[in-house]
Phi, psi and omega in degrees: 000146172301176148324301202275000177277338157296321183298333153284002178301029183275186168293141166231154164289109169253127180303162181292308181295329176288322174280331108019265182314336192275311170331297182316339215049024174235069197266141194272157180318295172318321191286296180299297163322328187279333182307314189300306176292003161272323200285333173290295174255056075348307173285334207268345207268313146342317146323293202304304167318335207260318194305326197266013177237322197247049140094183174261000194286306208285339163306340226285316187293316189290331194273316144007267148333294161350255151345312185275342183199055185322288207307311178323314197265006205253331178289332162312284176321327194286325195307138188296319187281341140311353167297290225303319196323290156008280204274329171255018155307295185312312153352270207299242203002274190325331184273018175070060163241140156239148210245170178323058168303356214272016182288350222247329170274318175309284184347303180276352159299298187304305188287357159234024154264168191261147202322131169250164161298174161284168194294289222210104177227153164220123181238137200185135172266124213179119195357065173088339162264140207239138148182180187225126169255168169265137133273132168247095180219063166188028191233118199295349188287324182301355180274335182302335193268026180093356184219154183290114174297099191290117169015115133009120179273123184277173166320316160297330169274328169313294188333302176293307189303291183318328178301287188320320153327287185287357182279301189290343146276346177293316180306320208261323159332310197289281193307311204219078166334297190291316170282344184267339169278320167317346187276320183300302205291328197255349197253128170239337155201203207203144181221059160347116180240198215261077211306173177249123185287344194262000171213160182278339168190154191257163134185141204210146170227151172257156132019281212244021181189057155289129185115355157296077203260109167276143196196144166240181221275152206278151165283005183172177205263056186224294169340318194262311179313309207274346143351275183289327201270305191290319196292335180291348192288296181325323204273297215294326165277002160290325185314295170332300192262022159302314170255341168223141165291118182274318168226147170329313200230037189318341176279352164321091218273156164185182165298124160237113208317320201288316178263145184270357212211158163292152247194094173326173167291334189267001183258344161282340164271346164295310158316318158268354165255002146273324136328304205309296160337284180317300189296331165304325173288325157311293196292339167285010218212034202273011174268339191275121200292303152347247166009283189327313190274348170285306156347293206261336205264334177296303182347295171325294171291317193305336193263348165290348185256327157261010176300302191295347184310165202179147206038068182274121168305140186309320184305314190302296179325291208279012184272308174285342166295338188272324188271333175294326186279352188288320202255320178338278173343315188297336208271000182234051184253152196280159172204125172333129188295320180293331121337245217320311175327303169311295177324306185316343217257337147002280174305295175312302193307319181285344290171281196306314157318301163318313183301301176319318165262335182269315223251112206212116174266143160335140148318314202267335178310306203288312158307301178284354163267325175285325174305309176236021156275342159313300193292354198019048163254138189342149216273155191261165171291046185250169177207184192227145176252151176298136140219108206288140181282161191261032179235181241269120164324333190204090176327134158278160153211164205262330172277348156315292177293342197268276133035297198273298190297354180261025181261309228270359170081021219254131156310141180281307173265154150299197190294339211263336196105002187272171174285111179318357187187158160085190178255159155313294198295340134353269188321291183283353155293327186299325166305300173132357197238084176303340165282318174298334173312289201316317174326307170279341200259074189305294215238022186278072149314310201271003171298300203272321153343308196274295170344323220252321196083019202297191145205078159259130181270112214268000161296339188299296195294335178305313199316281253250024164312338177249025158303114191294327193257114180274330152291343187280300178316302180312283177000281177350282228270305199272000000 
């Protein structure tokens, strides 16, 4: 590459306000450009590197290319799936591997036809706000981004995704103006993937490919909305933090509201500020009970998930002081109580659960709790250490789902009285009739925990499972 192709490899800057505004999740057109024109040299710096380890040969056709149409190839370059190559160009190299450079002649193939529409766009209009994305669904790269890359779309499936498209930009125009252009301005394509039998829908971002959405086709347009919106959250704090260290100690494992598995701190600040968005889109939506509960149970977690971060870099503090004050306001916005119920009860349940697979006390702990609920003496001093469980990141649960169908006004049961999902003792917590719950729930800690009102660690109560009387152990136990 030239000099002068280098020469955007520069420093870049965020003013204290900008950085601010990107917290809030209300970052201005200049501020999201100035993000683009770093991740552009970034890829160009990457370049420079791949070039300083196997030599100038494999460059030669691009630099070329270059020369003859410096913006085509810088525009190329800019492209989110030439990050992830790039970068995992770099990856193998350093591990003394050697990988697939001929990516590097595609480029410059490409930069000397002359500019086209894409192959595959999903494009959609709404009072005056407009955009266009690329579908990438035949570019061998697209396997980088972590999720299995579903078949080339044929015509009937473009279709269905554009229908589905254009409904879900009218939604993010309608409800949150301001975020559907930051999304128009940062989304450069869309990579259909592969649905998961085990979730109602996927979707990923890399690193290494701002601007990217891995996604598999949406069940309905709220969905693809409330998507797009997170993943798009995702590309801009990768962005971020590209240019400032946010935190001291990003590996640092904890709880996160978003995950079944414990969660560095930088992957609990992703989570919530991709959330921030969402939960913004929710709160424009208060007629809807569904809508509410998605409101009130995010709300919660995005200001309990970045309330808790801890060892913040001065950039970080002030990045998470714009998203905590972003949200403050929302937690004392009116919410139907019953609703409000549900969310809390959401919220708890994941949080307990979580406790229930990550949190496991010691033998000798665990011994001493059974010594002395034998001995029927006061619960002993024990506690538990993280030991994150060797299962699946993301859970299904029934009372979640049971939960969604009674917003939605959806039967619990079947014809007979059994439960459509779940337990009995599910159904009537999801209801509200917390004694039938107790009642239902043999071998449920965290059932009977939330049924119970408990204020329990519910691994403590695991040690004692095979103790007949359970409510009595909780009693104990709280």
């Amino acid at each position: 590459m030239s000099t002068a192709a280098l020469a955007d490899a520069r420093p870049h800057r965020l003013s204290d306000a900008a950085l601010a505004s990107l917290g809030a999740g209300r970052p201005d057109r200049s501020t999201i450009a100035e993000l683009k024109k770093s991740q552009l040299s970034r890829n160009l710096l990457l370049l420079h590197e791949i070039a300083a380890v196997v030599g100038p040969g494999p460059l030669t056709d691009l630099a070329e290319a270059e020369r003859a149409n410096p913006a085509r190839v810088r525009e190329l370059i800019a492209r989110p799936l030439f990050g992830v190559w790039a970068a995992s160009c770099l990856r193998d190299l350093q591990a003394g591997r050697n990988p697939d450079v001929s990516h590097l002649t595609d480029i410059a193939r490409a930069a000397r036809i002359p500019r086209q529409q894409p192959d595959k766009s999903l494009r959609a209009n709404h009072n005056g706000h407009s955009i266009t994305v690329r579908v990438d669904d035949s570019n061998p790269l697209r396997e980088k981004l972590g999720l299995p890359p579903a078949p080339p779309l044929d015509a009937e499936q473009l279709a269905r995704w554009q229908r589905t498209f254009t409904e879900a930009w009218r939604l993010l125009v309608t409800s949150v103006p301001a975020d559907a252009e930051v999304l128009a301005t940062v989304l450069d394509c869309v990579v259909p993937v592969l649905p998961d039998p085990a979730a109602r829908g996927i979707s990923a971002t890399s690193a290494d490919a701002f601007g990217a959405v891995a996604i598999s086709e949406p069940a309905d347009a709220t969905a693809l909305a409330v998507g797009l919106l997170h993943e798009t959250q995702h590309s801009i704090l990768n962005a971020v933090q590209y240019l400032f260290d946010l935190l001291d100690k990003p590996a640092t494992l904890g709880y996160s509201p978003w995950r079944d598995d414990p969660r560095p701190a930088s992957g609990i600040l992703h989570g919530a500020y991709a959330y921030l968005t969402v939960t913004r889109f929710w709160r424009t939506r208060s007629t809807d009970p569904l809508a509410q509960f998605e409101f009130a149970r995010w709300r919660a977690a995005v200001s309990d998930a970045a309330g808790g971060l801890r060892d913040l870099t001065p950039a970080g503090a002030r990045f998470v002081a714009a998203l905590t004050a972003e949200v403050r306001p929302w937690l004392d916005e009116p919410v139907d109580p019953g609703v409000l119920r549900l969310a809390g009860s959401a919220n708890r349940d994941h949080y307990l659960r979580w406790r229930l697979r990550n949190r496991h006390v010691d033998p000798a702990g665990a011994r001493e709790l059974r010594r002395a609920w034998h001995a029927g003496e006061a619960r002993p001093n024990v506690t538990s250490e993280l030991r994150p469980a060797p299962k699946r990141a993301l859970e299904a649960s029934a009372r979640l789902d049971l939960t969604h169908r009674f917003l939605r006004g959806d039967p619990l049961t079947g014809p007979r009285g059994e439960p459509l999902t779940g337990s009995d003792g599910d159904v009537a917590y999801v209801r509200g009739d917390a004694a039938a719950a107790l009642r239902a729930y043999p071998d449920d800690w965290v059932g009977l925990i939330l049924a119970g009102g408990f204020d329990v660690a519910p691994e403590l109560a695991a040690v004692l499972s095979d103790e007949p009387d359970r409510l009595a152990i909780l009693g104990w136990l709280s």
